[in-house]
TORKOL-4160 file (C-alpha; in steps of 0.2 Angstrom, whole numbers, padded with zeros to 4 digits, m for minus):
222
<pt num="1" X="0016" Y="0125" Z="m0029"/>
<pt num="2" X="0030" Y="0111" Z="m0027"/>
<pt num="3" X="0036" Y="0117" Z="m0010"/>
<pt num="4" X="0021" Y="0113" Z="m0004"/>
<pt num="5" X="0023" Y="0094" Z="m0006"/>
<pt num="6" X="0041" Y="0096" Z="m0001"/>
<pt num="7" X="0034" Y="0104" Z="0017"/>
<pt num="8" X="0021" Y="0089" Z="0018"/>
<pt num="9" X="0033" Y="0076" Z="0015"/>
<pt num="10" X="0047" Y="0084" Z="0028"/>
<pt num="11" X="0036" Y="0087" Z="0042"/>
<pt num="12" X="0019" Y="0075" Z="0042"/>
<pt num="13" X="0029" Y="0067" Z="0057"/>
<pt num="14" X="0029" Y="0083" Z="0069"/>
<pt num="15" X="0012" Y="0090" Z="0062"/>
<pt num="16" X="0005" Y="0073" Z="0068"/>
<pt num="17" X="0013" Y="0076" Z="0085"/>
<pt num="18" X="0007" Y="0093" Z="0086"/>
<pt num="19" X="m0011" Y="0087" Z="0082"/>
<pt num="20" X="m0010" Y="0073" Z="0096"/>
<pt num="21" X="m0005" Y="0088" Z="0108"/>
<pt num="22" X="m0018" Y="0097" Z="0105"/>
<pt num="23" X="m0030" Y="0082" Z="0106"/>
<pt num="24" X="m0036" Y="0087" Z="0087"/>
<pt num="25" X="m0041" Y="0071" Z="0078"/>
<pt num="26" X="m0026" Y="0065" Z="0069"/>
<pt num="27" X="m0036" Y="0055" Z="0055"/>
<pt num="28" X="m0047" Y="0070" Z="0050"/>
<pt num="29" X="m0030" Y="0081" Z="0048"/>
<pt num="30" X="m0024" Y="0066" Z="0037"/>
<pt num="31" X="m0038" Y="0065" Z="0026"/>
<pt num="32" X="m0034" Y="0086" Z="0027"/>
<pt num="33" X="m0018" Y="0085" Z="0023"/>
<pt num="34" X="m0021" Y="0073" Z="0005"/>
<pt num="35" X="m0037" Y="0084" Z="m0001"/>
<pt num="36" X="m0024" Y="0099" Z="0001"/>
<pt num="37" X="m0011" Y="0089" Z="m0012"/>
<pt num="38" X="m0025" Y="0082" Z="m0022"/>
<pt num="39" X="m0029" Y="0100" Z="m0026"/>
<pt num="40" X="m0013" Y="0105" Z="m0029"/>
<pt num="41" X="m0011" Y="0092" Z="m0040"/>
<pt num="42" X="m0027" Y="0096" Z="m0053"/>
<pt num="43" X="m0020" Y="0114" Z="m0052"/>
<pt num="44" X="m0003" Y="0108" Z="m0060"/>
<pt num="45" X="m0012" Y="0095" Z="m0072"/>
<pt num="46" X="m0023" Y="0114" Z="m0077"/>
<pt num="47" X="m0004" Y="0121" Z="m0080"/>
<pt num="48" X="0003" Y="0105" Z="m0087"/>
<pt num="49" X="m0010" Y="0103" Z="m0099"/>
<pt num="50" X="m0011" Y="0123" Z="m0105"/>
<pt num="51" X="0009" Y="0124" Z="m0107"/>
<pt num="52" X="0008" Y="0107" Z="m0119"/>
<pt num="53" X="m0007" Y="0117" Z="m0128"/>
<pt num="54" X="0005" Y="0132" Z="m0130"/>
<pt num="55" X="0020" Y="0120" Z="m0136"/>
<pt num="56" X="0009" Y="0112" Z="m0148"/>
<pt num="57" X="0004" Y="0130" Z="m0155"/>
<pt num="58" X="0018" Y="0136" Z="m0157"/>
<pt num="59" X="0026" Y="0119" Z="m0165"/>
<pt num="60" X="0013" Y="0122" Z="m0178"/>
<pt num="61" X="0018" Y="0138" Z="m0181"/>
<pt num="62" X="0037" Y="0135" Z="m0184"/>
<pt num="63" X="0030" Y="0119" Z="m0196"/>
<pt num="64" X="0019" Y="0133" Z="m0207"/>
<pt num="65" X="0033" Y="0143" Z="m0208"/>
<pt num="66" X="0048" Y="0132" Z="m0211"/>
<pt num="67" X="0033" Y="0125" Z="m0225"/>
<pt num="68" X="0033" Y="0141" Z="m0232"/>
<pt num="69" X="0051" Y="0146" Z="m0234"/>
<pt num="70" X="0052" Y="0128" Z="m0243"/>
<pt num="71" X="0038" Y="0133" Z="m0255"/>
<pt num="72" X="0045" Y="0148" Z="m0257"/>
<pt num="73" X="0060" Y="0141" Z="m0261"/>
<pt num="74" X="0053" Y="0131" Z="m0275"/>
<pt num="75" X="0043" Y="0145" Z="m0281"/>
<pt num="76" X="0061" Y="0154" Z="m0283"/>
<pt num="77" X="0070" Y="0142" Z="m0294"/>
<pt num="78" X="0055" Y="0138" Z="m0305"/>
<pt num="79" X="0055" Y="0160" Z="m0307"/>
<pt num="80" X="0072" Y="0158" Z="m0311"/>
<pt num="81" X="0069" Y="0145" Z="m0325"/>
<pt num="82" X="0056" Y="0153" Z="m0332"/>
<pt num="83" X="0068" Y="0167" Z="m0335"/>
<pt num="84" X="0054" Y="0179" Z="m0322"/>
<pt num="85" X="0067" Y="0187" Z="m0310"/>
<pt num="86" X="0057" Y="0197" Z="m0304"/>
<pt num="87" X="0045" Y="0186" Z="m0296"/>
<pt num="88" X="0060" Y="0175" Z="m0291"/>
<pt num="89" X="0066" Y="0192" Z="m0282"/>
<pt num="90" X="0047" Y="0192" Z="m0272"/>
<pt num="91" X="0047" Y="0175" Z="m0267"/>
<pt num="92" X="0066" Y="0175" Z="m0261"/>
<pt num="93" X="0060" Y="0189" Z="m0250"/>
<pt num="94" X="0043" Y="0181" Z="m0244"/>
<pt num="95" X="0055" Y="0167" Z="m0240"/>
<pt num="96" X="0068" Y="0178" Z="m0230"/>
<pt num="97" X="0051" Y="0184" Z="m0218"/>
<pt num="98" X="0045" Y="0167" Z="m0216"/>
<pt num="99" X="0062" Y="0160" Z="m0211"/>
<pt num="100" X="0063" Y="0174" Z="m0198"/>
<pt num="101" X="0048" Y="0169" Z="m0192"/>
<pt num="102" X="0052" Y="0153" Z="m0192"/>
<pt num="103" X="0065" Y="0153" Z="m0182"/>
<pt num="104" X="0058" Y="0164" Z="m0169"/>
<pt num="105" X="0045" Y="0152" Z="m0167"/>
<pt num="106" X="0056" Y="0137" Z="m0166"/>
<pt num="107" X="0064" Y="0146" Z="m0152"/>
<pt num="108" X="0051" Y="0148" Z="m0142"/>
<pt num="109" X="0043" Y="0133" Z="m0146"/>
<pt num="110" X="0058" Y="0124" Z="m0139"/>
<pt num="111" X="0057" Y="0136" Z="m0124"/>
<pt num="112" X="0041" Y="0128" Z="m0122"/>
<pt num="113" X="0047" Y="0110" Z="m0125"/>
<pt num="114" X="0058" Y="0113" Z="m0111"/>
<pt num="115" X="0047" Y="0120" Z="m0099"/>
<pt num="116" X="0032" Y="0108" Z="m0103"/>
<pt num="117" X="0045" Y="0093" Z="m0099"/>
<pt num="118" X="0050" Y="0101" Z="m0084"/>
<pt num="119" X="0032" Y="0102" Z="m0078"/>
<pt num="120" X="0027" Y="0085" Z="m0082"/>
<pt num="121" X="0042" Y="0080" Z="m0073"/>
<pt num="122" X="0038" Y="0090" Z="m0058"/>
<pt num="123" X="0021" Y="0084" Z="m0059"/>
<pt num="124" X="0026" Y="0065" Z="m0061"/>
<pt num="125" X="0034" Y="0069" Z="m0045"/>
<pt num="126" X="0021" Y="0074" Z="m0036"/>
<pt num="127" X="0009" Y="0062" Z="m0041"/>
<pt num="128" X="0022" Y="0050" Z="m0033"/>
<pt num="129" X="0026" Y="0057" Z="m0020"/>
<pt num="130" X="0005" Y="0057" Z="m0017"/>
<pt num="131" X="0006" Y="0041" Z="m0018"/>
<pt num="132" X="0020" Y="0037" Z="m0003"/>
<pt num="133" X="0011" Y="0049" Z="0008"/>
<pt num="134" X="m0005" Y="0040" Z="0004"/>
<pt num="135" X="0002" Y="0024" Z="0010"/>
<pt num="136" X="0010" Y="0033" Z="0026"/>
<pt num="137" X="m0007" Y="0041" Z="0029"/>
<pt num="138" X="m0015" Y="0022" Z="0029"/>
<pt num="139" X="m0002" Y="0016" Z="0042"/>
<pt num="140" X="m0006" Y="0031" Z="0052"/>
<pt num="141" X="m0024" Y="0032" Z="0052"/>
<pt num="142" X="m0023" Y="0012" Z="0056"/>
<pt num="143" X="m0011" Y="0017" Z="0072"/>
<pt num="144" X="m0021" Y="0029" Z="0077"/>
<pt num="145" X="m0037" Y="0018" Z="0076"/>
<pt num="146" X="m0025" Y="0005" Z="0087"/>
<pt num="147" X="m0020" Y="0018" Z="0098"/>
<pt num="148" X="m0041" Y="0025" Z="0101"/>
<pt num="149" X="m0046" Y="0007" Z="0103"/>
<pt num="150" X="m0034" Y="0001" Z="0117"/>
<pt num="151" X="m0039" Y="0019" Z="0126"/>
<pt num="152" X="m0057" Y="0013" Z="0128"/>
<pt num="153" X="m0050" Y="m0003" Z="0132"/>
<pt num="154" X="m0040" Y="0001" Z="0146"/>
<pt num="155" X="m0051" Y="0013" Z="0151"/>
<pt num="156" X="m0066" Y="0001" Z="0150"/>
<pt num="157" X="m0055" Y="m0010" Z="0163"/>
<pt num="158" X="m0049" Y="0001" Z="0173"/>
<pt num="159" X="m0068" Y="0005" Z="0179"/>
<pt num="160" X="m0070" Y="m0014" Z="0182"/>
<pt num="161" X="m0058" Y="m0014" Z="0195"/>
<pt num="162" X="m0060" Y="0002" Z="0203"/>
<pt num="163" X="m0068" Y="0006" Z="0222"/>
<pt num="164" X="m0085" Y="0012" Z="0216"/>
<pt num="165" X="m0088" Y="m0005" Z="0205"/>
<pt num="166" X="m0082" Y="m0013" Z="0221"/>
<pt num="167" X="m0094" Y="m0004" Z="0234"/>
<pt num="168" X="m0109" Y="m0007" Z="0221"/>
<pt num="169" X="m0104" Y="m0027" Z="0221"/>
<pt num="170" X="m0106" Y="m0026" Z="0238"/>
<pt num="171" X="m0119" Y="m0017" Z="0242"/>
<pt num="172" X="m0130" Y="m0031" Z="0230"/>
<pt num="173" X="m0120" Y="m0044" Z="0240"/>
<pt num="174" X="m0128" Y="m0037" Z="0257"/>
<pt num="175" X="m0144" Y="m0035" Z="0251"/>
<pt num="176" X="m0145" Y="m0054" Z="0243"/>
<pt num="177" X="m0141" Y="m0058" Z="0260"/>
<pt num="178" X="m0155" Y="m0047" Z="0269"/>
<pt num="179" X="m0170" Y="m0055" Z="0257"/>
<pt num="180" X="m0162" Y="m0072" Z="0262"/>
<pt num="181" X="m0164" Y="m0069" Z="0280"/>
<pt num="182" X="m0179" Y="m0061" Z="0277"/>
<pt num="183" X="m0183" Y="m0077" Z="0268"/>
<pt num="184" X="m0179" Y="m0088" Z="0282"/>
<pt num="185" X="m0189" Y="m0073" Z="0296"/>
<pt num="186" X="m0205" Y="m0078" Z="0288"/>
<pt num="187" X="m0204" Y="m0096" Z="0287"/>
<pt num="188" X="m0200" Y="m0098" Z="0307"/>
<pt num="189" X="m0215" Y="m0086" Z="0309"/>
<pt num="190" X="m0225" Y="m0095" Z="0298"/>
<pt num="191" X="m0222" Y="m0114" Z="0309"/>
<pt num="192" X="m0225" Y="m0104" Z="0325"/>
<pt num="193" X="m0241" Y="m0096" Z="0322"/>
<pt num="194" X="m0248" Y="m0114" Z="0319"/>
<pt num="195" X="m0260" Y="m0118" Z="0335"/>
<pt num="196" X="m0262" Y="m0132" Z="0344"/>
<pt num="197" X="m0277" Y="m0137" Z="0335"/>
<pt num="198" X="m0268" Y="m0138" Z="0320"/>
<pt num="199" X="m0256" Y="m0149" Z="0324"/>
<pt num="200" X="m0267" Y="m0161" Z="0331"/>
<pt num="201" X="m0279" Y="m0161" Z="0318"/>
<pt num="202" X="m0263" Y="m0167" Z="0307"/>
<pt num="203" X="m0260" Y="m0180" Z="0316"/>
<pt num="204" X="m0280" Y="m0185" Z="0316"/>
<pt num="205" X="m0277" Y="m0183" Z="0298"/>
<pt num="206" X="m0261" Y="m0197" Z="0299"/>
<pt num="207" X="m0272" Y="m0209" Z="0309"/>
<pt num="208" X="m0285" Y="m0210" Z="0296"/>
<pt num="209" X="m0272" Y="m0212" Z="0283"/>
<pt num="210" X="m0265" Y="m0227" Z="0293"/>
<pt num="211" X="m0283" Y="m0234" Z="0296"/>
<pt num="212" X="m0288" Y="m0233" Z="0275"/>
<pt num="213" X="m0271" Y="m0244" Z="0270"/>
<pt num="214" X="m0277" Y="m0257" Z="0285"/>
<pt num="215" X="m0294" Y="m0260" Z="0278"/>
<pt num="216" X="m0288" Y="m0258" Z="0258"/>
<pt num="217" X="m0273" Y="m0273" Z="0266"/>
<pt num="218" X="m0288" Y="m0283" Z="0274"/>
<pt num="219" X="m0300" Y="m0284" Z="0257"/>
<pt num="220" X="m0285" Y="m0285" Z="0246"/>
<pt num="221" X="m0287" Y="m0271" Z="0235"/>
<pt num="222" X="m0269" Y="m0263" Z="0240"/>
């Protein structure tokens, strides 16, 4: 379970190389990568939280016990008083099975102490050590968002400057220039389909113009 975390923390660096090599997303892998340690982590919680139950237990037990032999105890000399040594005798040998059982269960309740505190420890550790690779994962997936971005970029202007973008600027360039001239082809046409008849009826038309302002000069209504 823990060398898991020790294998992720030692080397995240290459499998993040090896991920880029095989053009597998890095960010998706990350994500991968803290799932994977978030599940290891509940799974040592589960064992945590069953080896403090069993600690607990058998705690209780050695406390019922140790309770015992001290009742027992009393119940002896209060025999004893009472001048009953026989039931002294009884409860000086309940007490002798109860003490047994008392110390087996402190024993292994302290084996239990021990390994609930090394667990807790161990998990403590983990649950740190998520948290650094949490951050590292952050950075990383920020880099590698940097990293995507300035690809498109670069590869965005690349395409700007290259010889097809060139040859399509200039093929529009020629053909502005061909409706232009076009342009400039139908107006000359234009001005020499004009016939004489035309032209003389426009200046016909420029006489009686010069004749009207005469006459409106003459009766002063200019």
């Amino acid at each position: 379970m823990f060398k898991f975390f020790k294998r992720v923390s030692t080397v995240v660096s290459s499998e993040l190389n090896a991920m880029l090599d095989k053009a597998e997303d890095p960010v998706k892998m990350l994500d991968q990568f803290m799932r994977d340690m978030e599940s290891d982590i509940r799974e040592v919680e589960s064992s945590v939280a069953k080896q403090i139950a069993n600690e607990k237990m058998l705690k209780r037990k050695y406390e019922d016990a140790l309770s015992i032999v001290e009742k027992r105890q009393d119940q002896a000399e209060k025999a004893i008083e009472a001048g009953n040594d026989d039931l002294a005798r009884r409860a000086l040998e309940d007490k002798k099975d109860h003490q047994e059982q008392a110390d087996s269960f402190q024993a292994s309740w302290e084996r239990a102490k021990a390994d609930a505190d090394t667990l807790r420890s161990k998990l403590d550790e983990m649950k740190k050590e998520y948290q650094e690779m949490k951050l590292k994962k952050d950075s990383l997936k920020a880099r590698a968002e940097t990293a995507k971005t300035k690809t498109k970029i670069n590869r965005s202007m690349s395409s700007i400057g290259n010889d097809e973008s060139k040859r399509g600027f200039e093929r529009m360039e020629e053909k502005v220039m061909q409706f232009e001239a076009e342009a400039e082809t139908s107006e000359d046409l234009s001005a020499a389909s004009k016939s004489l008849d035309d032209e003389f009826e426009a200046l016909e038309d420029n006489g009686v113009d010069d004749e009207l302002a005469a006459l409106k000069k003459k009766l002063g209504k200019e």
